[in-house]
PDB file of N, CA, C and O in Angstrom, chain B, residues numbered from 101:
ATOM      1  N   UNK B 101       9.319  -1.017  17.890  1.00  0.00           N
ATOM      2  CA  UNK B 101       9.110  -2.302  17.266  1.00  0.00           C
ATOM      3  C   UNK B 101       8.460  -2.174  15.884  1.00  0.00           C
ATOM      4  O   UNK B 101       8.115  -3.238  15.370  1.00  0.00           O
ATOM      5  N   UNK B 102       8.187  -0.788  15.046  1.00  0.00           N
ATOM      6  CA  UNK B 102       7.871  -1.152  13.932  1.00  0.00           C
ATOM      7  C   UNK B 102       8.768  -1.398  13.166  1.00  0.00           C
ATOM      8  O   UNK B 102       9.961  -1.287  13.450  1.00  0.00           O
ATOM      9  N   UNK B 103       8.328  -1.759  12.111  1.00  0.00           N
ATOM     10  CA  UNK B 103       8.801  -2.320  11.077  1.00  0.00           C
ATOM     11  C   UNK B 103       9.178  -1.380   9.617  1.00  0.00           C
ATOM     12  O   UNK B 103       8.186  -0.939   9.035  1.00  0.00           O
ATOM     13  N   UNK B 104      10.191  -1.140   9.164  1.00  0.00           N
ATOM     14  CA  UNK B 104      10.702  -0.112   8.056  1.00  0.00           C
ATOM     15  C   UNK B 104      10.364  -1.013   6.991  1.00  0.00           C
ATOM     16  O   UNK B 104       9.414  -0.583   6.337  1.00  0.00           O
ATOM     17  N   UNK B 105      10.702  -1.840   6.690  1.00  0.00           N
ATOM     18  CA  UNK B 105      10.392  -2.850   4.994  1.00  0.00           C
ATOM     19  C   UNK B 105       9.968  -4.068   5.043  1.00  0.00           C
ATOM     20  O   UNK B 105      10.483  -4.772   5.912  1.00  0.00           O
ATOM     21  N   UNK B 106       9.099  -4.585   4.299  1.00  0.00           N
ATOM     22  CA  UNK B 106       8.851  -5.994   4.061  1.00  0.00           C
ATOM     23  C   UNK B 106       8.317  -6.487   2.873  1.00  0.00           C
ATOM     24  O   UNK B 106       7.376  -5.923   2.315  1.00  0.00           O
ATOM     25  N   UNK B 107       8.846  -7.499   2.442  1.00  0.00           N
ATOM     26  CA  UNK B 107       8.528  -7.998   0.768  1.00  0.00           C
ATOM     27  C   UNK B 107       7.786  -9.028   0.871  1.00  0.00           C
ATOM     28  O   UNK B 107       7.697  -9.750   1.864  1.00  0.00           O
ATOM     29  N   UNK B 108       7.195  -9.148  -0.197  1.00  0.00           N
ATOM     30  CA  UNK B 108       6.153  -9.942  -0.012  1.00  0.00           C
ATOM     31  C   UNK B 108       6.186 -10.986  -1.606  1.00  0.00           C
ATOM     32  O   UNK B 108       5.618 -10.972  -2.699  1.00  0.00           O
ATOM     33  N   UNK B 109       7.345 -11.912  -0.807  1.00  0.00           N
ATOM     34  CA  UNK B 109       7.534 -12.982  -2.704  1.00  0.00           C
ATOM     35  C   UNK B 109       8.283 -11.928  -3.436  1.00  0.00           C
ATOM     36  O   UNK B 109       8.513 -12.298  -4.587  1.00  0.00           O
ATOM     37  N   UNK B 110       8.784 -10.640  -3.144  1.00  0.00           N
ATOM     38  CA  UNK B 110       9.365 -10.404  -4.100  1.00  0.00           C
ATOM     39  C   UNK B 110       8.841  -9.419  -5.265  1.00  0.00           C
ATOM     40  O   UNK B 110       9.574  -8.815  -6.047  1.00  0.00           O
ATOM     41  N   UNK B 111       7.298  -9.369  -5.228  1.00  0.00           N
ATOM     42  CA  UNK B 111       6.506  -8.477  -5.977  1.00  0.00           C
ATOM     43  C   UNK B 111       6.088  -7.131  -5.469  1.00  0.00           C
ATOM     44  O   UNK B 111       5.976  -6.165  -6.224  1.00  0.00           O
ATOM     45  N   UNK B 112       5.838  -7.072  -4.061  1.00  0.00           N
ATOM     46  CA  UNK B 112       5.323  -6.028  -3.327  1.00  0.00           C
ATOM     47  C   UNK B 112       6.323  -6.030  -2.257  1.00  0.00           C
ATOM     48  O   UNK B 112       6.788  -7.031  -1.711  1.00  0.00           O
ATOM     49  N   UNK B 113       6.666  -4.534  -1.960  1.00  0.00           N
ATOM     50  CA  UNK B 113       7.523  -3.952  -1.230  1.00  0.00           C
ATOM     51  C   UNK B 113       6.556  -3.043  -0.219  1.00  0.00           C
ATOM     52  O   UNK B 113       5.663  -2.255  -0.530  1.00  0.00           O
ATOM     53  N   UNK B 114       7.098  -3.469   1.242  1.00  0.00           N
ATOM     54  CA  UNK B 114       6.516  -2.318   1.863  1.00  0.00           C
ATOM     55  C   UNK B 114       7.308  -1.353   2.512  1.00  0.00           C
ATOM     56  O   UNK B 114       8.532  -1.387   2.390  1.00  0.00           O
ATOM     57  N   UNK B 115       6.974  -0.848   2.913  1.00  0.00           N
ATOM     58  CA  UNK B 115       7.997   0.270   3.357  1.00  0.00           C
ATOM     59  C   UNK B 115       7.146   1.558   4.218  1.00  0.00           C
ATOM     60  O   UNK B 115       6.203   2.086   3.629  1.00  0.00           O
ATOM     61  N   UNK B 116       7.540   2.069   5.722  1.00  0.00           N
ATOM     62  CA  UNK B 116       7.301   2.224   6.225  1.00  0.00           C
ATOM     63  C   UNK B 116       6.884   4.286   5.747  1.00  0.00           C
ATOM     64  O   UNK B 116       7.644   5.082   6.300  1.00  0.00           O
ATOM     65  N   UNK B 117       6.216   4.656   5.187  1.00  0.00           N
ATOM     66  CA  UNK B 117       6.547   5.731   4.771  1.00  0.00           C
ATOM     67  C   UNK B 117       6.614   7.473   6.173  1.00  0.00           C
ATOM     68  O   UNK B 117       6.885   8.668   6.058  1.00  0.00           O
ATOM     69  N   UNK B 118       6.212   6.604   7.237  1.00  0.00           N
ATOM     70  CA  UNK B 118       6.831   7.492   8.030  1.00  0.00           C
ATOM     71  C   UNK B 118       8.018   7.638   8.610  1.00  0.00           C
ATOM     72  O   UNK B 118       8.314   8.169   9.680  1.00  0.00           O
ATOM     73  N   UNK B 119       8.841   6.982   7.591  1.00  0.00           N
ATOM     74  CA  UNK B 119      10.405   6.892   8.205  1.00  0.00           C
ATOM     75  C   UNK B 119      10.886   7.426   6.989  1.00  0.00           C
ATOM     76  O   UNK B 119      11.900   6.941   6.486  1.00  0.00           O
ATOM     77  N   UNK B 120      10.246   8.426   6.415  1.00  0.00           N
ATOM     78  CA  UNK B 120      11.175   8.706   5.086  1.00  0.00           C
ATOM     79  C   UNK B 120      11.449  10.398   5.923  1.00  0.00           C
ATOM     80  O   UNK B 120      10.650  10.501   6.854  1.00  0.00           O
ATOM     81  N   UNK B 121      12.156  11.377   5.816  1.00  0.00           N
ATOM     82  CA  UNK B 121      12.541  12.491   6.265  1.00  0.00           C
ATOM     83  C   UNK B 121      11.968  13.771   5.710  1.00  0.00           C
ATOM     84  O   UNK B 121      12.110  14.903   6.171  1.00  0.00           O
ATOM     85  N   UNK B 122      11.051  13.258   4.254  1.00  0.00           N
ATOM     86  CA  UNK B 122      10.330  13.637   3.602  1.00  0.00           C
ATOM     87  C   UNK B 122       9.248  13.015   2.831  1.00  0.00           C
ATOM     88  O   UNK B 122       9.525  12.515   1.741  1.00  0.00           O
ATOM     89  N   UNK B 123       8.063  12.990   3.269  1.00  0.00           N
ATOM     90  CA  UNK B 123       6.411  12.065   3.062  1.00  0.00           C
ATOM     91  C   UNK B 123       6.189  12.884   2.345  1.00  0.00           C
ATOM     92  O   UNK B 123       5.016  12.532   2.469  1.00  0.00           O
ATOM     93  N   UNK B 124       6.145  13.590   1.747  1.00  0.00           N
ATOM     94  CA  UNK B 124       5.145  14.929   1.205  1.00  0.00           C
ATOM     95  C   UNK B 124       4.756  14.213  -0.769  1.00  0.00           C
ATOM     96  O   UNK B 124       3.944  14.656  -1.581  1.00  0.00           O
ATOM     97  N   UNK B 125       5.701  13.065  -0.906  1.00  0.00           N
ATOM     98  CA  UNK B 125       5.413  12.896  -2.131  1.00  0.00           C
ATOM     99  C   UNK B 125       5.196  11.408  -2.296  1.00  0.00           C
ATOM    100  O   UNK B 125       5.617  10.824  -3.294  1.00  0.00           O
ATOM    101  N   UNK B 126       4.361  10.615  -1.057  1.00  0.00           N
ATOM    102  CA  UNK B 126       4.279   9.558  -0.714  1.00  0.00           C
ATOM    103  C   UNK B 126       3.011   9.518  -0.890  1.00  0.00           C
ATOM    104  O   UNK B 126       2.380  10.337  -0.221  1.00  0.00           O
ATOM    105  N   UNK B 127       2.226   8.616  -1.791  1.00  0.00           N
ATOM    106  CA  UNK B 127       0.339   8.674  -1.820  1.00  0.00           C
ATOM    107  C   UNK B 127       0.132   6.986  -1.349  1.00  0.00           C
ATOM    108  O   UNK B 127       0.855   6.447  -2.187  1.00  0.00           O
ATOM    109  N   UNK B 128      -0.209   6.309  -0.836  1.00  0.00           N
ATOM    110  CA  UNK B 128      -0.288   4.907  -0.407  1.00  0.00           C
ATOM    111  C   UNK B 128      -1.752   4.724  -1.515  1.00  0.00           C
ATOM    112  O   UNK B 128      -2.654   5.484  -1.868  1.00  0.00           O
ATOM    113  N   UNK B 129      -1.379   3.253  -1.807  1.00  0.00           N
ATOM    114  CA  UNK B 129      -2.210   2.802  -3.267  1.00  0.00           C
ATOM    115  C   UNK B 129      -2.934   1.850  -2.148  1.00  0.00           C
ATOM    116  O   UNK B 129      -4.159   1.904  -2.029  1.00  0.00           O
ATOM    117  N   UNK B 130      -2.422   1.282  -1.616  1.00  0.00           N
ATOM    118  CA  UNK B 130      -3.144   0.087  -1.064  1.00  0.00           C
ATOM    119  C   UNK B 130      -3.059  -0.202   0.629  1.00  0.00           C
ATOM    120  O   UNK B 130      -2.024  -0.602   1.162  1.00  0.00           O
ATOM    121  N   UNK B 131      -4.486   0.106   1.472  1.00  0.00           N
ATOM    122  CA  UNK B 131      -4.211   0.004   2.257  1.00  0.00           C
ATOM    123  C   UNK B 131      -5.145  -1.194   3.393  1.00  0.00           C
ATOM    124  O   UNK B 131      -6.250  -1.390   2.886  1.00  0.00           O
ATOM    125  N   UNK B 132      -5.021  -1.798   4.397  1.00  0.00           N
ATOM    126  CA  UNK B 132      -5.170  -3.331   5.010  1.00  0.00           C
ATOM    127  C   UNK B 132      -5.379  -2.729   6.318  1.00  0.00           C
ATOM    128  O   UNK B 132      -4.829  -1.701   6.711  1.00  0.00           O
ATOM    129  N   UNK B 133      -6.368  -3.572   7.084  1.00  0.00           N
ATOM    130  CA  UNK B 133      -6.427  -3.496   8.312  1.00  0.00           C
ATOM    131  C   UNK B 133      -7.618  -2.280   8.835  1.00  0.00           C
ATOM    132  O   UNK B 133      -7.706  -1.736   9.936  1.00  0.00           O
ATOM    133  N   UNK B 134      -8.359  -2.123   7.760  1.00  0.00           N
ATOM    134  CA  UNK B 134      -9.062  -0.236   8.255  1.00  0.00           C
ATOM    135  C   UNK B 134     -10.131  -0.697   9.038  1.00  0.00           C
ATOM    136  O   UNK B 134     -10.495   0.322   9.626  1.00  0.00           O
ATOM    137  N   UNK B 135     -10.851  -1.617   9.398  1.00  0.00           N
ATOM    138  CA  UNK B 135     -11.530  -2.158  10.487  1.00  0.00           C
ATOM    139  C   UNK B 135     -12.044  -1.200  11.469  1.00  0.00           C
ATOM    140  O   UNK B 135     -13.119  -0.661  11.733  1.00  0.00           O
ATOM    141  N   UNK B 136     -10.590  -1.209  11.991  1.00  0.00           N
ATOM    142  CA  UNK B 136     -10.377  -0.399  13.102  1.00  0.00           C
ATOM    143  C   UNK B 136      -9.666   0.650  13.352  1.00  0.00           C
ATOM    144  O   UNK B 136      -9.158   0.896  14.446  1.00  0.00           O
ATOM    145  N   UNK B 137      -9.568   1.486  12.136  1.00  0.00           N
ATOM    146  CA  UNK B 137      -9.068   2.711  11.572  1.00  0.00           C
ATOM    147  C   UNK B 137      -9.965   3.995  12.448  1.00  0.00           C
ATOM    148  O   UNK B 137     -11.186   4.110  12.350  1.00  0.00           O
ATOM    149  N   UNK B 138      -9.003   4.995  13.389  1.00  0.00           N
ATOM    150  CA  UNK B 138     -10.595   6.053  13.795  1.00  0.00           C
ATOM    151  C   UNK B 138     -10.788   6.921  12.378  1.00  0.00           C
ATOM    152  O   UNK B 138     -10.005   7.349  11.531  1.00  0.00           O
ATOM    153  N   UNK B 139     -12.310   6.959  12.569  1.00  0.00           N
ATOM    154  CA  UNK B 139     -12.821   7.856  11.165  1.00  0.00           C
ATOM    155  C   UNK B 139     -12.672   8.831  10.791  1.00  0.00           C
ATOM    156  O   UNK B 139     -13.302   9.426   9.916  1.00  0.00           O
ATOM    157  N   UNK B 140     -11.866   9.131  11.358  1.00  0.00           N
ATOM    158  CA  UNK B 140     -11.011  10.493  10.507  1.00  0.00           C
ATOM    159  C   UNK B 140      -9.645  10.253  10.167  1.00  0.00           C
ATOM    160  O   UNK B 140      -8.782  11.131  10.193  1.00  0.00           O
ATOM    161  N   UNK B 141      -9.455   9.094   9.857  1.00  0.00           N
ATOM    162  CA  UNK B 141      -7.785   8.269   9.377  1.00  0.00           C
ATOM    163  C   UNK B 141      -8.224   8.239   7.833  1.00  0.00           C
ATOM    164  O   UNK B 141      -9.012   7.369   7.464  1.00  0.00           O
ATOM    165  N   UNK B 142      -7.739   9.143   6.971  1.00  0.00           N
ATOM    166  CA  UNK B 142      -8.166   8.747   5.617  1.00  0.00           C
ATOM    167  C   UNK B 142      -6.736   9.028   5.061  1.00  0.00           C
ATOM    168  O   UNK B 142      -5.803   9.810   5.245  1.00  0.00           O
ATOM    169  N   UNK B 143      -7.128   7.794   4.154  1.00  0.00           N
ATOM    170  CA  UNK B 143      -5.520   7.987   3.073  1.00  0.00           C
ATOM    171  C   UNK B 143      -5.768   8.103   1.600  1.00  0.00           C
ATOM    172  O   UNK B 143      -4.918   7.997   0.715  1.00  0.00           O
ATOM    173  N   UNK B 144      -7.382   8.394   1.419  1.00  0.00           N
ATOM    174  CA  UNK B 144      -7.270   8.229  -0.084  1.00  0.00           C
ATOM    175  C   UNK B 144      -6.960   6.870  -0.953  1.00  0.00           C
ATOM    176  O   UNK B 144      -7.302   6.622  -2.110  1.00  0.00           O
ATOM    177  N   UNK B 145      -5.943   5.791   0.286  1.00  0.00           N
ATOM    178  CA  UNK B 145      -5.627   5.068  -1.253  1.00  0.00           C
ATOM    179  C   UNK B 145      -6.526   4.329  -1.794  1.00  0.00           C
ATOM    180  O   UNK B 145      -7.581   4.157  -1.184  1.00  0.00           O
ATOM    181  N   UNK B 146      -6.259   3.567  -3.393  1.00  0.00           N
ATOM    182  CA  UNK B 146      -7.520   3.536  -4.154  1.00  0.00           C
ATOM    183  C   UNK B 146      -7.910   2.446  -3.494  1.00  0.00           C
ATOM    184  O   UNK B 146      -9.126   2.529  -3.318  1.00  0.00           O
ATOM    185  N   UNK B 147      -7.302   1.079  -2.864  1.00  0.00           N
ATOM    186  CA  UNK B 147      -7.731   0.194  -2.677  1.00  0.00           C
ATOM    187  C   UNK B 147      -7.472   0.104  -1.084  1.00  0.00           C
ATOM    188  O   UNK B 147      -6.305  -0.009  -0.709  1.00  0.00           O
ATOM    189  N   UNK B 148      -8.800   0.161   0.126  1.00  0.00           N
ATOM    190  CA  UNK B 148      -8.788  -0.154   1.191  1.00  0.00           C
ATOM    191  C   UNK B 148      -9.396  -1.383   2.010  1.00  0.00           C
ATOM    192  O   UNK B 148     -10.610  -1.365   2.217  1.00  0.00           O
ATOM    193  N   UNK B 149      -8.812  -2.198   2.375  1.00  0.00           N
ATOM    194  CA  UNK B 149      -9.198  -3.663   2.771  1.00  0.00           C
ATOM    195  C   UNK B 149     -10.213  -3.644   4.194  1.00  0.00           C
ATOM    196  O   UNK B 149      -9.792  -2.567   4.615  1.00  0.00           O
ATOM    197  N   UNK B 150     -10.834  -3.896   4.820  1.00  0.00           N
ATOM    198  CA  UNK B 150     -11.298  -4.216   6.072  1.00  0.00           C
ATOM    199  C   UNK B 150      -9.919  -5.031   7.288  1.00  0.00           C
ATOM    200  O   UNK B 150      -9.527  -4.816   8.435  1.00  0.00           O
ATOM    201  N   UNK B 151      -9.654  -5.816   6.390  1.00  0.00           N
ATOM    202  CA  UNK B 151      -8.747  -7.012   7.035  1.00  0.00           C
ATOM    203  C   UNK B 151      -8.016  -7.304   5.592  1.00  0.00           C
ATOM    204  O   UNK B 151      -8.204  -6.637   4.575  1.00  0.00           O
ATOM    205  N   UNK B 152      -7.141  -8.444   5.713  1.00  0.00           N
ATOM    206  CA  UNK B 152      -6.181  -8.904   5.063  1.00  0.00           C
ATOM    207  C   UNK B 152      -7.178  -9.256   4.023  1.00  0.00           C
ATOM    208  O   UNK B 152      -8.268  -9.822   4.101  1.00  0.00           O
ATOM    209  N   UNK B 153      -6.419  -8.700   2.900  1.00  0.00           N
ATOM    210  CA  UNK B 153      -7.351  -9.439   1.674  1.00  0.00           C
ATOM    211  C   UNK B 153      -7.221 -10.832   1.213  1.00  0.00           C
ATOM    212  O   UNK B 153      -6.249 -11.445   1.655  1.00  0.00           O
ATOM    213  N   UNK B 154      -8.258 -11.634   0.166  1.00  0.00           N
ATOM    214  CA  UNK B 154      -7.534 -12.674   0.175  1.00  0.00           C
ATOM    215  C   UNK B 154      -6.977 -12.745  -1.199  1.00  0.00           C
ATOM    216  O   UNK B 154      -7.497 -11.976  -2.007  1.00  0.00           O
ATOM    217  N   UNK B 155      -5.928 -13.592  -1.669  1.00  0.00           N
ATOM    218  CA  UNK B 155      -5.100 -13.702  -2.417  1.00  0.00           C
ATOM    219  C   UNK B 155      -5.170 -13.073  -3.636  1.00  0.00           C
ATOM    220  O   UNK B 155      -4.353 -12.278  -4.099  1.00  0.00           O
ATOM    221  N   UNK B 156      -6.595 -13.628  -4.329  1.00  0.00           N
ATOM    222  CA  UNK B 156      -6.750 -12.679  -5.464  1.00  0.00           C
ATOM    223  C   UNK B 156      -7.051 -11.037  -5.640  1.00  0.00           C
ATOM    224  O   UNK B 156      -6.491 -10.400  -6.532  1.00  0.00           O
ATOM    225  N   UNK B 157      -7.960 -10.437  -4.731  1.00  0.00           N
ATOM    226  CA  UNK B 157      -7.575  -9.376  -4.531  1.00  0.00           C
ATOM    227  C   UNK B 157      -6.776  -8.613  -4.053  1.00  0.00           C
ATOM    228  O   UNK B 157      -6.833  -7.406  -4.292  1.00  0.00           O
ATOM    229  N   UNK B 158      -5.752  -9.216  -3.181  1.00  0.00           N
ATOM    230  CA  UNK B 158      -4.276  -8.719  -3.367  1.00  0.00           C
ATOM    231  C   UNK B 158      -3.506  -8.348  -4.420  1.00  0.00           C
ATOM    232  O   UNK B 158      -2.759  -7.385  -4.590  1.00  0.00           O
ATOM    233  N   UNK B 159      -3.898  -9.533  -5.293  1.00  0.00           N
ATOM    234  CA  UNK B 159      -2.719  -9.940  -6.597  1.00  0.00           C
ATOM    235  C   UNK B 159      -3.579  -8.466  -7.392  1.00  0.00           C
ATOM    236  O   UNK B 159      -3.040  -7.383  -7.163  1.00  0.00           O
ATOM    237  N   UNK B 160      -4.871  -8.450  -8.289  1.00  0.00           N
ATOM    238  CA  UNK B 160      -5.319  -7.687  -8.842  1.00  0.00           C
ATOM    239  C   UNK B 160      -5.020  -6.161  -8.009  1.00  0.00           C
ATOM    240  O   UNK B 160      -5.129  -5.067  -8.563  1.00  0.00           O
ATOM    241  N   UNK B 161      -4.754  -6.296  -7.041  1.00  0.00           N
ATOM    242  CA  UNK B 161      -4.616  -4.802  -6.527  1.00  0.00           C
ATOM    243  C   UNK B 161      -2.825  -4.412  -7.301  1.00  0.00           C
ATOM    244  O   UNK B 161      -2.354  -3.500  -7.980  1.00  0.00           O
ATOM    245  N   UNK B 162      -2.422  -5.430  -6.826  1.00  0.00           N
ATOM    246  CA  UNK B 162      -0.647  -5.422  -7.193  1.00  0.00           C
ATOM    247  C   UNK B 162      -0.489  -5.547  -8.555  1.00  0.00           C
ATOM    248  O   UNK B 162       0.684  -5.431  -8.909  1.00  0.00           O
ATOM    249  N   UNK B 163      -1.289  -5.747  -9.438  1.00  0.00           N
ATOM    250  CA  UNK B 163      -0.850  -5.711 -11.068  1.00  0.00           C
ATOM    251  C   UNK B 163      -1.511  -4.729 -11.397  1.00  0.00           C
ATOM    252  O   UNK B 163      -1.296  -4.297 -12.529  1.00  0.00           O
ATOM    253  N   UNK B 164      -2.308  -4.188 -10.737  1.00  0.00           N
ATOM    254  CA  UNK B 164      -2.754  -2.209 -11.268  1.00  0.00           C
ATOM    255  C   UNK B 164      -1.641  -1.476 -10.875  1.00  0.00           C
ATOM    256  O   UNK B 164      -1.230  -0.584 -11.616  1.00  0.00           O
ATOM    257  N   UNK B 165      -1.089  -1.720  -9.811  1.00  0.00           N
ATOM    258  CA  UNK B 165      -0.085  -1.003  -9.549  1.00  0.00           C
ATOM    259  C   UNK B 165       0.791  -0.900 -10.304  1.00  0.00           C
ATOM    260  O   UNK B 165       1.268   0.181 -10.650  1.00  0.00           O
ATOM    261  N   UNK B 166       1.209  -2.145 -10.747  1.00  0.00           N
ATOM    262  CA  UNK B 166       2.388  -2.386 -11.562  1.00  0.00           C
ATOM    263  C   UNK B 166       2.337  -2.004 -12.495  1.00  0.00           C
ATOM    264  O   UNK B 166       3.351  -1.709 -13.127  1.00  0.00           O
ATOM    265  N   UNK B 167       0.676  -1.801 -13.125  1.00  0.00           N
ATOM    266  CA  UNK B 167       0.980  -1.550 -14.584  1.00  0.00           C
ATOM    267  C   UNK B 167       0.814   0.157 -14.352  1.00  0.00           C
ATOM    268  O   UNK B 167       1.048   0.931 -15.280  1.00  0.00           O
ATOM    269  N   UNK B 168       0.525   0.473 -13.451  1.00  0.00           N
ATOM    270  CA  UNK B 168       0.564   2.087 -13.250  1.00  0.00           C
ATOM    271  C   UNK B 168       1.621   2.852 -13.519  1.00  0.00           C
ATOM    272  O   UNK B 168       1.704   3.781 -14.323  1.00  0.00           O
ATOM    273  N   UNK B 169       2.910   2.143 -12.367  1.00  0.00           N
ATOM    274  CA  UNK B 169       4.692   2.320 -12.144  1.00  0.00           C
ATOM    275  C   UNK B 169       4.798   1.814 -13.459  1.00  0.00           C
ATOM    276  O   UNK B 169       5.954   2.176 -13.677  1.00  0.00           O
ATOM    277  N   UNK B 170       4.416   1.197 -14.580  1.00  0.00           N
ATOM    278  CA  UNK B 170       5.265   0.994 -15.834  1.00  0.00           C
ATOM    279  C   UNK B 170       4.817   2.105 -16.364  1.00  0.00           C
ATOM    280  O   UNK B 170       5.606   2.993 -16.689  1.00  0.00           O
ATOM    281  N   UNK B 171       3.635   2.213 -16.512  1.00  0.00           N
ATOM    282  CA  UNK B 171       2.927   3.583 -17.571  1.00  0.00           C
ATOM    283  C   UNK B 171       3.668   5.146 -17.016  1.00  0.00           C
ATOM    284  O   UNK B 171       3.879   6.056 -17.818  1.00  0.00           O
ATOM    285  N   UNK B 172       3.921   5.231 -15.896  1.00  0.00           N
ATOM    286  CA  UNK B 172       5.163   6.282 -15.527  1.00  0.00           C
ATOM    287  C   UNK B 172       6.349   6.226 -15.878  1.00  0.00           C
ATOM    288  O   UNK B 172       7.029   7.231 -16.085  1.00  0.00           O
ATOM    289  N   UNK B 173       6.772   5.014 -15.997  1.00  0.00           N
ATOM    290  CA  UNK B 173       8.029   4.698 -15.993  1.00  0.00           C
ATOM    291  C   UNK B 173       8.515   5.280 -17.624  1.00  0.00           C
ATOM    292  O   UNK B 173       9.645   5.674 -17.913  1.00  0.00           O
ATOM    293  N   UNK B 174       7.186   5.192 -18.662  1.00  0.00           N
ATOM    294  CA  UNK B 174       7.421   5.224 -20.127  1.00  0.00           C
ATOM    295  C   UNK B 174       7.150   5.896 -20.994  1.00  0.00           C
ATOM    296  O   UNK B 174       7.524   5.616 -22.133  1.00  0.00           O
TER     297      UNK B 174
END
């Protein structure tokens, strides 16, 4: 029953990165739900939520990103 992709409005894409056949070049930027994460679950990414964030720190998490993927992109 998990879930491989989900968009969110169109701005943020998720995507399941243990369904790729190769993770090794997968770093997760933003991660939700660590509450109840066991303490030795670390992902590094820069931004980790407790629970669902609320709107604005979502959005500010998602326009660092974005402007990150452009500054690569150029």
């Amino acid at each position: 029953m998990s879930w491989v992709y989900t968009s969110f409005g169109g701005k943020v894409v998720n995507i399941r990165a243990t369904m790729f056949d190769d993770p090794s070049w997968f770093a997760p930027f933003i991660e939700v739900q660590c509450a109840e994460k066991l303490p030795w679950a670390e992902t590094r990414a820069r931004y980790a939520f407790d629970r669902e964030p609320d709107s604005d720190a979502f959005s500010a998490a998602c326009d660092e990103y974005e402007a990150l993927i452009d500054s690569k992109e150029h």
